[in-house]
Structure formats: C-alpha cells, structure tokens
Backbone bond lengths (Angstrom), bond angles and torsions (degrees), N, CA, C in turn:
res aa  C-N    CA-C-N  psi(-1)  N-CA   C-N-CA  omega(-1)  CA-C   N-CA-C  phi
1 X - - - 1.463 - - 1.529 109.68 -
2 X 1.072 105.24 121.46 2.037 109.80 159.97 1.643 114.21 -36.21
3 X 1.081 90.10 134.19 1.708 103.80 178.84 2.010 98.47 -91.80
4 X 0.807 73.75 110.89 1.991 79.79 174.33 2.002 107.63 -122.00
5 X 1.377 87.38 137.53 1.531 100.88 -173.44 1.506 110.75 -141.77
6 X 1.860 106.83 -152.14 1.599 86.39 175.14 1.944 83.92 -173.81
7 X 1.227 127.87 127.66 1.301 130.54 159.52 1.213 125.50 -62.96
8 X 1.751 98.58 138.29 1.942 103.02 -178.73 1.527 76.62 -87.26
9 X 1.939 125.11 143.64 1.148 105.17 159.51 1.751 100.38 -96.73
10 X 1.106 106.12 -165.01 1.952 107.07 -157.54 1.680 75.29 -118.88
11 X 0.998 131.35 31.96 1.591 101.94 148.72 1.129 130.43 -87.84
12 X 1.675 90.57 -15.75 1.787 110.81 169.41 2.361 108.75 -78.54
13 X 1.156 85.75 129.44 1.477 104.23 169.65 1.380 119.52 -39.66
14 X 1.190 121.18 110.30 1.794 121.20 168.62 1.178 109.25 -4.10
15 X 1.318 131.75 -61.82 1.431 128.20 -130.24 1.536 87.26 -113.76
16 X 1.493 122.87 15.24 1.671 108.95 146.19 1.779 126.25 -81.80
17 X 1.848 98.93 -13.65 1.247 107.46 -175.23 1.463 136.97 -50.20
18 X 1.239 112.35 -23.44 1.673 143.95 -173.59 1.315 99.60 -84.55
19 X 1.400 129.23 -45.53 1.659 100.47 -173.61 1.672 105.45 -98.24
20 X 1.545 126.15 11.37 1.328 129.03 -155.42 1.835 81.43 -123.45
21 X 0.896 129.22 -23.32 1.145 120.70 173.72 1.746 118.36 -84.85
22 X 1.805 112.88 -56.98 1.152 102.59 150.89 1.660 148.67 -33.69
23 X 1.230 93.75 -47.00 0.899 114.99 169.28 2.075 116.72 -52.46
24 X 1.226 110.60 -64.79 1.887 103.34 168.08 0.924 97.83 -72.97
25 X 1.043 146.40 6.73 1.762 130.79 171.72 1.644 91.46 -74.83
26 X 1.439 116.09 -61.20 1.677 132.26 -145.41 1.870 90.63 -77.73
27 X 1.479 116.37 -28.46 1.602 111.83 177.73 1.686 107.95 -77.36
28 X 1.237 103.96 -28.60 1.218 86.67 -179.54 1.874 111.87 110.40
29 X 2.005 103.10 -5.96 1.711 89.37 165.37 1.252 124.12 -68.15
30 X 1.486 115.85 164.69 1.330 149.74 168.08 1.430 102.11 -48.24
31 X 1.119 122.13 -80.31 2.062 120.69 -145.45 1.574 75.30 -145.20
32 X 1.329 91.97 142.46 1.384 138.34 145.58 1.375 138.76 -128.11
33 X 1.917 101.52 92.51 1.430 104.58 -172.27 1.363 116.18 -84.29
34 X 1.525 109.50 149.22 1.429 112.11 168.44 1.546 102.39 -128.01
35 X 1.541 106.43 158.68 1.435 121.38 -166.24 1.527 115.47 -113.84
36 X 1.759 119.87 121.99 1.207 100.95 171.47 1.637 135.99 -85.78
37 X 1.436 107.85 51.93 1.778 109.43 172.41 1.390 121.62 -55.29
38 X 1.472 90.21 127.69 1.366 122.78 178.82 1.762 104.28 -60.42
39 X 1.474 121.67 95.56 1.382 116.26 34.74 1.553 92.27 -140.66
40 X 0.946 109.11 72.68 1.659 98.17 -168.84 1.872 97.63 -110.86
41 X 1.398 96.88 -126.59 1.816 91.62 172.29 1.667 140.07 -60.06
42 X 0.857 156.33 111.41 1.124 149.08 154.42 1.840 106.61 -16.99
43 X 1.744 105.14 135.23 1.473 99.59 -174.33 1.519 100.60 -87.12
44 X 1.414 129.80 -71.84 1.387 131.47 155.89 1.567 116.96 10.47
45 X 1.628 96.12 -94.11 1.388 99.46 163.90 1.656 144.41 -6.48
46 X 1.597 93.05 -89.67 1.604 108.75 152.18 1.524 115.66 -33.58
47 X 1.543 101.08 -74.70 1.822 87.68 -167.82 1.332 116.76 -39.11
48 X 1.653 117.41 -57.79 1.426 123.81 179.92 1.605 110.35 -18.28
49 X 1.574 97.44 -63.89 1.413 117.04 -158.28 2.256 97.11 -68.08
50 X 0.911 115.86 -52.68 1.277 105.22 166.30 1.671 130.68 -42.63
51 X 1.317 101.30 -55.50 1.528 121.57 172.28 1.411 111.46 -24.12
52 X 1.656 103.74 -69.91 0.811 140.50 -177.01 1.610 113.12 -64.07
53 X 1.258 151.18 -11.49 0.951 156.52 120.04 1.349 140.04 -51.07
54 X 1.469 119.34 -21.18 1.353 135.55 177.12 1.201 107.97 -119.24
55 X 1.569 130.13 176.28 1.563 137.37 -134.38 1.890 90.30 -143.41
56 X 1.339 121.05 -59.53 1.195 116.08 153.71 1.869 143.95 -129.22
57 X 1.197 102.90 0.61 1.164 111.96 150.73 1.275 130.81 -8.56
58 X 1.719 112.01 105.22 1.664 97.43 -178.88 1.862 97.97 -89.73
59 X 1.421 115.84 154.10 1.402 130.78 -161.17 1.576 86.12 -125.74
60 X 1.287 106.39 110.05 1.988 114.01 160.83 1.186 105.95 -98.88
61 X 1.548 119.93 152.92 1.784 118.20 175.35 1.639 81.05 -118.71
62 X 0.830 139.90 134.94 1.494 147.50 164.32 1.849 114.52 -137.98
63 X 1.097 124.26 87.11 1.761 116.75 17.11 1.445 108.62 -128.75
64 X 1.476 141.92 178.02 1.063 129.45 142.71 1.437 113.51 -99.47
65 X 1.631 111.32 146.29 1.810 106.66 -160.69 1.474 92.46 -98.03
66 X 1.922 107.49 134.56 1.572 107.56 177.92 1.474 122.43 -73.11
67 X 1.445 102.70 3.54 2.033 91.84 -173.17 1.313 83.89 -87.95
68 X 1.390 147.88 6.16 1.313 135.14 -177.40 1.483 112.12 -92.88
69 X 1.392 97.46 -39.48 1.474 103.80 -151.29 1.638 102.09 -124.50
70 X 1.657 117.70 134.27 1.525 134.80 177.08 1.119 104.82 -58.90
71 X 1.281 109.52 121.07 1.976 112.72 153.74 1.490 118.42 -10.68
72 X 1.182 100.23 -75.82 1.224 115.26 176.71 1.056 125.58 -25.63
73 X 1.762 107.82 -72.36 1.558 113.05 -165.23 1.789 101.83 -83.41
74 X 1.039 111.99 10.58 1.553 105.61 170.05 1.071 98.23 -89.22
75 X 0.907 128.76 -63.55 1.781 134.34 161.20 1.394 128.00 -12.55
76 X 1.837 117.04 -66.47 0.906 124.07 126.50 1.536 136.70 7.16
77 X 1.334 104.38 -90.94 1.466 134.24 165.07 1.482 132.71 -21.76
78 X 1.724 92.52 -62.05 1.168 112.23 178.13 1.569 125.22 -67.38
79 X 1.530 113.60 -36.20 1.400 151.59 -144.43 1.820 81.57 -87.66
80 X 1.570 104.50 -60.38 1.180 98.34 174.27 1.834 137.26 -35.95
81 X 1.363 91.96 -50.68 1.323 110.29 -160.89 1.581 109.58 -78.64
82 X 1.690 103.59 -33.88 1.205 104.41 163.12 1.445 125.89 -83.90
83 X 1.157 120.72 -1.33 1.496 103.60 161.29 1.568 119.69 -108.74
84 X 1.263 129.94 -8.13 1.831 131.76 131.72 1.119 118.02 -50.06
85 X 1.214 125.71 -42.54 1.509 105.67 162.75 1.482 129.74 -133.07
86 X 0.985 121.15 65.38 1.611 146.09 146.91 2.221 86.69 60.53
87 X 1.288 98.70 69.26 1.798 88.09 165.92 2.013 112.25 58.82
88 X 1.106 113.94 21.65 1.204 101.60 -174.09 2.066 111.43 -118.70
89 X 1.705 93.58 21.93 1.599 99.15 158.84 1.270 111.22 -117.80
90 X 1.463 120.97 153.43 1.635 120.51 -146.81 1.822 75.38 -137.63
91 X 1.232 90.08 121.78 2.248 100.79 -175.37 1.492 106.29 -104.87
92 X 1.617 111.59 106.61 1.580 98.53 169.92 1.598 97.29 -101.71
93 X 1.293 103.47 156.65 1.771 106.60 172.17 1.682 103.63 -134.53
94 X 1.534 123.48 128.65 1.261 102.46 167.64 1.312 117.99 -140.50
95 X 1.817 142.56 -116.34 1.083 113.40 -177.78 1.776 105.35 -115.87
96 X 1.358 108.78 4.84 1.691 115.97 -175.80 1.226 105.02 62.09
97 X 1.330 85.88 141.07 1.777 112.22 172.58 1.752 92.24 -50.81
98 X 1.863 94.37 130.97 1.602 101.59 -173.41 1.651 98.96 -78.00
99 X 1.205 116.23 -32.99 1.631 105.76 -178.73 1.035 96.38 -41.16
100 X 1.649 125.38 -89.41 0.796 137.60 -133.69 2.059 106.98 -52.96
101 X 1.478 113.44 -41.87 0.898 114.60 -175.53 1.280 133.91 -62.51
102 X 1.696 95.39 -13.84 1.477 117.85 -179.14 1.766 97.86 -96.06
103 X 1.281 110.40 -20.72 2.005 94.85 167.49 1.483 109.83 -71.67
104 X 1.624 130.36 -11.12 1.548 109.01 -166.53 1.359 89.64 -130.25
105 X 1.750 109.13 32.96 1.609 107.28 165.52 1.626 113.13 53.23
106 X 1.462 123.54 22.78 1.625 119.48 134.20 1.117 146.26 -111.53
107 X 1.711 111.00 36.37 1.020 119.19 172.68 2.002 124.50 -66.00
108 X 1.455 105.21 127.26 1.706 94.09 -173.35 1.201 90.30 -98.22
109 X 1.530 98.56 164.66 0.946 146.74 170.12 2.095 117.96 -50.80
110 X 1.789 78.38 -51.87 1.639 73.06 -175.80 2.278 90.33 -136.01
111 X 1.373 100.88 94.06 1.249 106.04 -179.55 1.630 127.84 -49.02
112 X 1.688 107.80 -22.01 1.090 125.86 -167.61 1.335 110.20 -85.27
113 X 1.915 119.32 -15.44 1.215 104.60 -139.87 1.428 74.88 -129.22
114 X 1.536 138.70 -33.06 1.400 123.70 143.21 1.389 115.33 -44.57
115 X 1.186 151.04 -45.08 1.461 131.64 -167.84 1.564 99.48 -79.14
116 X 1.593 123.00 -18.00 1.296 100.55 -177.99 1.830 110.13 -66.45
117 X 1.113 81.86 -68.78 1.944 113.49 156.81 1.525 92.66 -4.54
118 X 1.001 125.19 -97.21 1.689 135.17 158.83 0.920 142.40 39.97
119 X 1.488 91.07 -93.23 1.367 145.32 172.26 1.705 117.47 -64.19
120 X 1.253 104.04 -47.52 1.297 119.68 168.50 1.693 122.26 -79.64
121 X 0.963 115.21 -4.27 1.248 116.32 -179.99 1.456 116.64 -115.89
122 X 1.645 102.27 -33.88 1.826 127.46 174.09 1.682 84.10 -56.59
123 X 1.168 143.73 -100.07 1.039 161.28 -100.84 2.030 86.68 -96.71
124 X 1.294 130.96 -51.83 1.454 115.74 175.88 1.265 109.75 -55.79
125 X 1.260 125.32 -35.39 1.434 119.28 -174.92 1.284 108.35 -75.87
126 X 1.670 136.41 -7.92 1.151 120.30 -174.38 1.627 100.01 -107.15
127 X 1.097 96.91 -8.18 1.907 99.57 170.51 1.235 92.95 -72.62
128 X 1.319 158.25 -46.99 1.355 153.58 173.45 1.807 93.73 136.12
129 X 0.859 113.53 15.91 1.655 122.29 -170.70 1.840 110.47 -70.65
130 X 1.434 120.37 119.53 1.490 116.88 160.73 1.090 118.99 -59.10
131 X 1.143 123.83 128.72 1.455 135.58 -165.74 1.886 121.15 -131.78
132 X 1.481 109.04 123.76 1.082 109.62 162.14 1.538 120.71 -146.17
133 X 0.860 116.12 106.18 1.655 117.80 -178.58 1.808 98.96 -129.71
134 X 1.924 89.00 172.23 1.401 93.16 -167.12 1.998 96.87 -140.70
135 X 1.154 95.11 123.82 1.428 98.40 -157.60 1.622 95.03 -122.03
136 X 1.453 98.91 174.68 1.495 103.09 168.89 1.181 118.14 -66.81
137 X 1.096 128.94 -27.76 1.448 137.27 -178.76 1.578 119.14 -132.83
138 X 1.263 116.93 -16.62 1.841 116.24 -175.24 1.607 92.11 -115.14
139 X 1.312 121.34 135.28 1.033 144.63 160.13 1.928 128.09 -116.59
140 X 1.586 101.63 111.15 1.694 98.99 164.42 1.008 103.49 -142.18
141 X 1.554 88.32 157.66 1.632 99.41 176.36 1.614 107.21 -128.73
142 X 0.846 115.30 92.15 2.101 125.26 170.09 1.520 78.64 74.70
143 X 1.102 147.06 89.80 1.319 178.88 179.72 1.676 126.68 -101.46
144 X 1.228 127.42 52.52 1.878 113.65 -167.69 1.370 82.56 -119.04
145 X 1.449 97.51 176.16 1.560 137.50 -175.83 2.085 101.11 -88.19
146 X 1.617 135.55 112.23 1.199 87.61 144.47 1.111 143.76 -68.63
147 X 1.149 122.32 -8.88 1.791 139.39 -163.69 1.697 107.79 -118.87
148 X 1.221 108.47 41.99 1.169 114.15 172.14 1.940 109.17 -32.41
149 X 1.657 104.04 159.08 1.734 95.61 171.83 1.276 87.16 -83.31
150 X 1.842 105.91 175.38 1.495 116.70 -169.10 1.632 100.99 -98.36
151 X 1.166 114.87 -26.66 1.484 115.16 175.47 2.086 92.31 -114.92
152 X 1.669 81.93 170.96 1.780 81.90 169.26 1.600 119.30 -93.83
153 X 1.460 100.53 154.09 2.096 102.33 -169.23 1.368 72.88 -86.01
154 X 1.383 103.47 169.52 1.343 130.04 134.38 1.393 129.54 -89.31
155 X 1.391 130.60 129.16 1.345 145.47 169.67 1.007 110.46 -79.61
156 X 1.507 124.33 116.10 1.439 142.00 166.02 1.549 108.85 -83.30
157 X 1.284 135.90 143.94 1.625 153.02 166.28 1.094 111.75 -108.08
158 X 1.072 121.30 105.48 1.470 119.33 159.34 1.927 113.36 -76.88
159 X 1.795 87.51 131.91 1.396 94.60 -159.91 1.533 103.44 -135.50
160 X 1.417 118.18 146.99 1.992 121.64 170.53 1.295 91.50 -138.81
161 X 1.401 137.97 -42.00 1.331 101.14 -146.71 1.776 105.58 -125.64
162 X 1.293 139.58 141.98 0.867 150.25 -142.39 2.018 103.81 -48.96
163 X 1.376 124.07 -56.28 1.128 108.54 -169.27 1.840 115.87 -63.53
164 X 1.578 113.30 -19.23 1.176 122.15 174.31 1.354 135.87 -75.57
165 X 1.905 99.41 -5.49 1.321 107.89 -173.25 1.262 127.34 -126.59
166 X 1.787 99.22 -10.90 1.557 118.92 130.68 1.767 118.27 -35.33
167 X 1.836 102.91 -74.14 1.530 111.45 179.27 1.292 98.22 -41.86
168 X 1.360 138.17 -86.39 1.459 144.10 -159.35 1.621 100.66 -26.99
169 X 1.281 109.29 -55.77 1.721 111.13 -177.43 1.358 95.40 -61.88
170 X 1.236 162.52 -39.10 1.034 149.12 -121.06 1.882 101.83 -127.83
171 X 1.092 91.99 -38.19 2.244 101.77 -174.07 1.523 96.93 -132.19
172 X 1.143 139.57 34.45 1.601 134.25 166.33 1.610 93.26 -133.57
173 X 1.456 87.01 169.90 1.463 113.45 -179.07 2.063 112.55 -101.70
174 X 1.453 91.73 -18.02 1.244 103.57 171.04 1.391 107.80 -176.22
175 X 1.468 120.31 -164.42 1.308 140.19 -170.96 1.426 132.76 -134.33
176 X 1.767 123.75 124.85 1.620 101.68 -166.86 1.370 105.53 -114.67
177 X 1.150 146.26 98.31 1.549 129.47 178.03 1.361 123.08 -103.01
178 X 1.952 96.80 152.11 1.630 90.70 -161.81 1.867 114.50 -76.71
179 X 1.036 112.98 -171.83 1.090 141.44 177.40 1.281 113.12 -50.87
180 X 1.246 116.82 -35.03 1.424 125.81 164.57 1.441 128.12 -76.91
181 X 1.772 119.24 24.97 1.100 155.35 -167.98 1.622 105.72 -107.20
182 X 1.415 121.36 112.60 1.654 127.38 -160.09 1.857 94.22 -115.51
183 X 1.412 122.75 155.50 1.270 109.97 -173.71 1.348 111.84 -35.17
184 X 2.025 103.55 -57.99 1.177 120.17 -165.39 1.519 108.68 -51.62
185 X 1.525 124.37 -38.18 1.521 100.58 155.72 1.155 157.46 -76.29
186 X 1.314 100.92 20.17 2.084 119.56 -166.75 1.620 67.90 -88.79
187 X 1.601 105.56 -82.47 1.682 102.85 -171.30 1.171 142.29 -32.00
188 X 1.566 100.80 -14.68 1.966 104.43 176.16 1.713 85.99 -94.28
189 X 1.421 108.77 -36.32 2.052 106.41 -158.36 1.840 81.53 -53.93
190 X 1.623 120.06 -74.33 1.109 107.33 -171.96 1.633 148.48 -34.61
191 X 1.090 102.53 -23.94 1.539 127.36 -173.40 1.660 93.08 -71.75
192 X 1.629 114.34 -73.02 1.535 122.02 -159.30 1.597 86.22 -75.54
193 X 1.504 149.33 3.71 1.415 119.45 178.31 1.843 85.43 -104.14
194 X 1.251 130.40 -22.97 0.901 126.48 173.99 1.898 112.43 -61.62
195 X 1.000 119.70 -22.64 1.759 130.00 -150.52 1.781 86.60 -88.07
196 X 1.643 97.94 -54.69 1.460 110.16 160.00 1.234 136.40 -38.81
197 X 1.221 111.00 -52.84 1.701 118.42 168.10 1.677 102.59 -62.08
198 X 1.125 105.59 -59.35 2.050 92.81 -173.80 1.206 109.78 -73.38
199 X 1.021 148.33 21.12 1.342 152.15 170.07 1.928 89.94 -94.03
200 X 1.001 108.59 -72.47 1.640 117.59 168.82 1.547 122.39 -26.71
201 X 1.378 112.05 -27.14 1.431 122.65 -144.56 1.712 110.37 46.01
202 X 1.111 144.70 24.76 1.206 155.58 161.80 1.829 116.55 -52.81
203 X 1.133 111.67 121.21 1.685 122.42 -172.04 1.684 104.87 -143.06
204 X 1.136 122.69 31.63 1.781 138.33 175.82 1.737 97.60 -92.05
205 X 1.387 105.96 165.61 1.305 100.17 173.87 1.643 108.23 -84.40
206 X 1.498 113.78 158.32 1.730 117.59 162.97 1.575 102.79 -133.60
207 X 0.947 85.18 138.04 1.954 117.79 -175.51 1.274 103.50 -94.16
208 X 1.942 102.76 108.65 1.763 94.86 172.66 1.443 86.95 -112.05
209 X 1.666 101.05 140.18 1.104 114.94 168.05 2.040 109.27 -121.32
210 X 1.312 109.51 150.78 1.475 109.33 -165.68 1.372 88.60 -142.83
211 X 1.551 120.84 163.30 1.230 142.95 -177.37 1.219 90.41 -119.48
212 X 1.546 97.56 145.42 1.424 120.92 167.96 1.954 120.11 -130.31
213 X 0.863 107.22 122.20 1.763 108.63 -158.97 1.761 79.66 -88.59
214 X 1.347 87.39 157.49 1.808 88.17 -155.57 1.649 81.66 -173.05
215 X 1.459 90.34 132.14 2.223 107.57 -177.43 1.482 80.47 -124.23
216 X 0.990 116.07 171.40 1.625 150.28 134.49 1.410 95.67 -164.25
217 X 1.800 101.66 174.00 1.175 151.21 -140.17 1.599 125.43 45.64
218 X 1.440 110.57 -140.82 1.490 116.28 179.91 1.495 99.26 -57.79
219 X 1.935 123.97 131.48 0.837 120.07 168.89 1.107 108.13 77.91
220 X 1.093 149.42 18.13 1.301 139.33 176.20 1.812 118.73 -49.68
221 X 2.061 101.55 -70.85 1.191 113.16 -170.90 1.904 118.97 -53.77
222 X 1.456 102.10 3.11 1.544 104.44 -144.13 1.539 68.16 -107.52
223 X 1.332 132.74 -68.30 1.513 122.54 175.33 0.984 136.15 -45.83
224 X 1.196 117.36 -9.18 1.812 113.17 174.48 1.706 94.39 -110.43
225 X 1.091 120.15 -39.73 1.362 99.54 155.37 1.287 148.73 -26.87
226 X 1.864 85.66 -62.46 1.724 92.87 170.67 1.628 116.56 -68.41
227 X 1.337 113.46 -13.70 1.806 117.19 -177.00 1.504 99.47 -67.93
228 X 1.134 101.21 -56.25 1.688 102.83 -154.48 1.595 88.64 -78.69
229 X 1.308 136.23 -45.17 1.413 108.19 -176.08 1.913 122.60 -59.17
230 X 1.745 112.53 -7.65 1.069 121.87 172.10 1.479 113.79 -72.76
231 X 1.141 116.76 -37.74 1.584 128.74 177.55 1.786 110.16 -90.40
232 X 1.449 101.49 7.41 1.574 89.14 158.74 1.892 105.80 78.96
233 X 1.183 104.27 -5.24 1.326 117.13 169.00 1.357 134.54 -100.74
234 X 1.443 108.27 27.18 1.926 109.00 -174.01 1.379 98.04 -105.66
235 X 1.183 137.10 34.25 1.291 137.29 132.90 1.822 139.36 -92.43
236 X 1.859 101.36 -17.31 0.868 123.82 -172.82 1.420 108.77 -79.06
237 X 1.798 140.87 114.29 1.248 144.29 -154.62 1.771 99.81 -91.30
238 X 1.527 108.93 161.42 1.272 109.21 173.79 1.523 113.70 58.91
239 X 1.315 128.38 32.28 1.525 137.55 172.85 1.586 96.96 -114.54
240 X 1.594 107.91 138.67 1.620 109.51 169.64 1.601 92.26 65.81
241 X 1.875 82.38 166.82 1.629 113.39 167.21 1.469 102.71 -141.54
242 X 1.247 125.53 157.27 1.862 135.62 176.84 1.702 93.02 -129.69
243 X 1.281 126.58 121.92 1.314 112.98 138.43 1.217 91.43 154.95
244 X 1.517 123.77 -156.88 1.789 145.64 -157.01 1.538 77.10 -84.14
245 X 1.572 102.60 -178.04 1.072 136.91 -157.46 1.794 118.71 -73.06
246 X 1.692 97.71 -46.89 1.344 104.53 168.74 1.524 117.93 -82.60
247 X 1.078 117.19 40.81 1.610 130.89 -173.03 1.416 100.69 -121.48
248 X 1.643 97.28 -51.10 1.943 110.31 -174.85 1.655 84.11 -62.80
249 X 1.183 127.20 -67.32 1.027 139.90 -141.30 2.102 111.28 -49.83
250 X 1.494 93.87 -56.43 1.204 109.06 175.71 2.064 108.97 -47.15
251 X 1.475 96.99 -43.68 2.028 113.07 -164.42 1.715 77.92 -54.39
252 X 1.204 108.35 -62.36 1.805 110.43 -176.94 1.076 141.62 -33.87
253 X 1.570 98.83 -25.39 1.484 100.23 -176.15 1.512 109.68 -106.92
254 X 1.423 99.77 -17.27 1.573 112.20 156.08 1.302 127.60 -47.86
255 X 1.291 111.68 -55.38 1.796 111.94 168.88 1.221 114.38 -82.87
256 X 1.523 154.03 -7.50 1.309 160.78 96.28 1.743 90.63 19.23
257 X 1.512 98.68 -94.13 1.216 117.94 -148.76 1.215 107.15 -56.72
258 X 1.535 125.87 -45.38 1.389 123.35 160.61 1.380 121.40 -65.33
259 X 1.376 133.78 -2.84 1.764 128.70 148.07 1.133 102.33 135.77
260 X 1.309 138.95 31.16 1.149 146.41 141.30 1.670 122.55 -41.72
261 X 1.255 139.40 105.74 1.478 129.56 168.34 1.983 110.45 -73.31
262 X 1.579 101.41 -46.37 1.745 92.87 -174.11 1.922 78.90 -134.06
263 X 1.660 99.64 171.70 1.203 138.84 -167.34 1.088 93.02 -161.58
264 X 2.089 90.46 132.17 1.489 108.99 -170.72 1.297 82.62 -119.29
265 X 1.399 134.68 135.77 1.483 116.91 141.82 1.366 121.51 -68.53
266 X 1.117 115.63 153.19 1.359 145.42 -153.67 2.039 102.80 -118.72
267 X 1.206 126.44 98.23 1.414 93.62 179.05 1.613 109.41 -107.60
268 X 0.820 107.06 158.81 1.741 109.22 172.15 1.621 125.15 -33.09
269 X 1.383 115.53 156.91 1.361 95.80 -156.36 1.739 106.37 -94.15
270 X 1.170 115.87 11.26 1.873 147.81 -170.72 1.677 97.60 -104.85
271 X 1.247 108.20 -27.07 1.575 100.12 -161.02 1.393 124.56 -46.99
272 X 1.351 135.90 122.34 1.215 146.94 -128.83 1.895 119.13 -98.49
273 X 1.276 94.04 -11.02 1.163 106.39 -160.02 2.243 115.54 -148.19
274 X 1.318 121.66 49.04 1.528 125.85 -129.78 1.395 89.03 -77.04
275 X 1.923 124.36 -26.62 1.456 104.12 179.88 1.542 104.19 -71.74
276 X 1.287 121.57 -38.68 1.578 113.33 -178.44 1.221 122.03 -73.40
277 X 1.341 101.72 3.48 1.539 91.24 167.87 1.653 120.27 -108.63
278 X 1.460 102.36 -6.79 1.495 117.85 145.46 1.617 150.07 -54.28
279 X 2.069 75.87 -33.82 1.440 71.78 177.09 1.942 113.15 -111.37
280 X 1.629 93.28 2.50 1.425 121.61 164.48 1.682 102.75 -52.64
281 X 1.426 141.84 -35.46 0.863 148.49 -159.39 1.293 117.86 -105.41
282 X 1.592 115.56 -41.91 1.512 134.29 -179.31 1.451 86.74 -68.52
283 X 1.318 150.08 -54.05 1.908 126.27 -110.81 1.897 67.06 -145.95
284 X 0.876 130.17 -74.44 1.625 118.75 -158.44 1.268 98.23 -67.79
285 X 1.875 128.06 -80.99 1.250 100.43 -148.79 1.519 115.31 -79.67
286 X 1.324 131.74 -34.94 1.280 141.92 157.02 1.792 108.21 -11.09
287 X 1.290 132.82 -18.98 1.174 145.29 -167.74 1.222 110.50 -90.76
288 X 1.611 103.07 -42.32 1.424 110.68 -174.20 1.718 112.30 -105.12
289 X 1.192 120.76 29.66 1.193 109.58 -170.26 1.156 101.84 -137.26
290 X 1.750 138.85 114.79 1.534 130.33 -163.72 1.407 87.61 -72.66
C-alpha cells in the first residue's frame, strides 16, 4: 500500500503544532512531516514534541541540514526518539539550503563529500557500531551510542541532483524529493539512486519518498500557481495538483507509478485552513489511493 501523508509547513507558528498533529493522529494519517527551515522551527525539537502528543503517528523531519548538525548528536537524537517511541520517527538528513548555511557560517566547501561523511558515520552509529574515522569534515574518535536503537532506523537523503542521488542510493536507507519532482523525475531520481545501490552491491529495500504541493478548496489553482511561479517554476508542466480529492488522488498515483513508495502532500505556503487540510488527506484522498 502507498504511504500517503501531508506536511505541517513551518510558516505556521510552533504552537499550532499540537492541535495539527493530534488531530492526524485522531483521523487516522500515515506521516506527518515537519521541516527544519532556517530559521523557523527546530526539526528535533518539534518531532519530539509531536511524538509525544500522538499514540501512533509516524513523525518525518525532512530534512535536517548536516553543516548544522554533529554526527554524533544526530545520532544521539535519533536513537532517542526511536526508542520513546517504538520506530515511529522517520530521519531525513540532507545538504541545506547553501544560502542559508552560508548566513550561520556553515557553508562547506564540498556539500557532497560532507553528506557522504554523514551518512556513513550517522548510520554506523545507529547499528550500535564504535566508531572512529577521520574525514574531511566528520571526526570520531572510539565513538558508540550507549542507548543504541533496539532495531535499525533508516536514514532518509534528501536528494535533486544527479551526483546526490546516486550517493543516497549508495549510503542512505532511502530518498526524499521536493515538490519540484515531476513523474518523469521520480523515474530519472530512481534510475541514478538505483546506479547507486549497484555500485554498493546493496539489495535492502530504499524508501523514495516525494512531496507533492497539493491546493484544494476556494482558490486552490490560483495558489499553487502563485507558489511555483515564486520558485521560478510556473512554467514547469506536470508539477503539483489543485482540486477535490480525486484530482490529488489521480497526481498520486502518478508518482506511485513512476516509483514513488509514500507521498506527502505538500500544501501551499498561504494555505488557509492546515487542520482541514489534514484531514482533507486522511478521510478523502486516502480513500482513493490503494
């Protein structure tokens, strides 16, 4: 079955998180991602605080950016969350918006070669593995978890552009792409995360997950319009869906079919209404989507 979900985006205020989270818990969605933009919520944080509010709710952070954040305490972090709540936080990590990383002075040098760095070190430490390596950018020395998780997470990568989505196939557990992701690019993303995996000799499963920016109600088509013409993308065809339920529904089975495992909706960053569009997703389209 398709994993279908729906993003809080963080333009909304912390302290809407509690009834927007309860709330898909009590409908009955899948995932509820939250985003760590610079400088709005903390991803960590939030999830905790969601987790911790809902009964089964899976909680994705997609993404947290690594020039920010220590091996370690992601490690740490994660280890935590998955053993308070039994596997039900979903960890993307990727390389952060470079502006932004270059306003709080961690922008690298070579983005590709920290997320490998990363990736490879995030993921031994969550095998429960002692760790010391010496990288261009990640440093340990006799390095373990005491609180290892009891099973292993999976590490999600957030990935767009071809050498990153090779790596992702190759040192992730899966894949998150944005919204600006068209069928025809699940099928190229899949191919180069696939090129990645056999380069690995790797035969485990990987989880691509993709956002889908998605309006309904009054005004719908006029808001995703105006989004994507903000991002320089309202020329680009087959991006987003506007409309009722069997509209979302159909965009869904589109990236499905081109190699999608889950679909998050994505809603506009204006969207007027974030519990109804939660539960717009749980009870309508969730209906129509095997």
């Amino acid at each position: 079955m398709t994993t279908l979900g729906a993003v809080l985006r963080p333009q909304l205020p912390p302290e809407r998180l509690r009834d927007v989270a309860r709330l898909a818990d009590d409908v009955g969605l899948e995932e509820l991602w939250l985003w760590e933009d610079c400088f709005r919520e903390g991803g960590i944080s939030a999830a905790a605080a969601a987790l911790a509010w809902t009964e089964r709710l899976r909680v994705g952070v997609g993404l947290l950016p690594v020039p920010l954040r220590n091996v370690a305490l992601v490690a740490m972090e994660a280890a935590t969350l998955d053993r308070m709540f039994q596997g039900r936080a979903v960890l993307g990590v990727g390389h952060g918006v470079q502006e932004w990383m270059g306003q709080v002075g961690a922008r690298p040098e070579s983005p590709l070669t920290l997320l490998r760095e990363h990736l490879d070190a995030l993921r031994a430490l969550l095998r429960g593995e002692r760790l010391t390596t010496r990288g261009r950018y990640v440093t340990l020395d006799d390095v373990a978890l005491d609180w290892p998780p009891a099973a292993p997470v999976p590490v999600l990568a957030g990935a767009t552009g071809p050498r990153t989505l090779r790596l992702a196939g190759e040192a992730a557990d899966g894949t998150v792409l944005t919204a600006s992701t068209t069928p025809a690019g699940v099928r190229r993303a899949r191919r180069l995360i696939d090129e990645g995996r056999a380069s690995a000799c790797r035969s485990d499963p990987h989880r691509v997950v993709v956002y889908l920016l998605t309006a309904t109600g009054p005004g719908a088509e006029a808001r995703l319009k105006a989004e994507f013409a903000s991002e320089g993308l309202g020329s680009v065809p087959d991006l987003g869906v506007a409309g009722e339920a069997g509209a979302v529904a159909e965009a869904v089975g589109r990236l499905v079919e081109a190699g999608a495992d889950a679909v998050i909706l994505q809603p506009t960053g204006d969207e007027p209404d974030p519990e109804g569009f939660v539960r717009f997703a749980a009870e309508e389209v969730r209906a129509l989507v095997p």
